[in-house]
C-alpha positions, 0 to 999 in steps of 0.5 A: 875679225868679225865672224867665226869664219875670220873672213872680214878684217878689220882693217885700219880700225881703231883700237882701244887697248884697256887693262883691269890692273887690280884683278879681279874687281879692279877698274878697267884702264885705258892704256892706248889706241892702236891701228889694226894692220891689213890682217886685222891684227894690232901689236902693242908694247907695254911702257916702261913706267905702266909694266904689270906685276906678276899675276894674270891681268884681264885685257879688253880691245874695243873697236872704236868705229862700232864697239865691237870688242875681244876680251882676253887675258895677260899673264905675267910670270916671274922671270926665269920661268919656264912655261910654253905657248901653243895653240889649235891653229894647225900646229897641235890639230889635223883639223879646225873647227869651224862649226864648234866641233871637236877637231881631229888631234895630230898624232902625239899631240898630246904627249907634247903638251903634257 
């Protein structure tokens, strides 16, 4: 999404998927493009034969019409962990934050997290 509002997608893009294999000074690695939706969001499955090894990988998506990019992390994790996933999207906060503020916590929030 372009814009800290979110409100122009990018729809039908191209995307280059690239992935630091050796972290932390490894070289980046072209996995593949993939077509953003009508929301502006890609999926993309790791083959088989490229699958990580444990440890936290960066990931770099470039948009190839103008090189915009977003840079993000994967994280694998021997199985049988045990972990959870959350975010600030409503689901833990009573508020967003649009102008960089802290938003207002939902109450017990922070006792789930912990």
């Amino acid at each position: 999404m372009y814009g800290p509002l979110d409100m122009v997608t990018l729809t039908g893009e191209k995307v280059d998927i690239h992935i630091m294999t050796q972290p932390p000074s490894g070289e980046w690695v072209y996995f593949d493009t993939e077509i953003s939706n009508s929301s502006g969001r890609i999926s993309y499955i790791i083959p088989e034969n490229r699958r990580l090894g444990i440890g936290v990988y960066p990931v770099k998506m470039v948009v190839r019409g103008d090189h915009t990019f977003a840079d993000s992390y994967i994280t694998v994790l021997p199985k049988g962990t045990e972990f959870v996933v959350f975010s600030i999207d409503g689901s833990f906060a009573a508020s967003v934050s649009i102008m960089g503020s802290d938003p207002k916590v939902r109450a017990g929030a922070v006792d789930v997290v912990r």
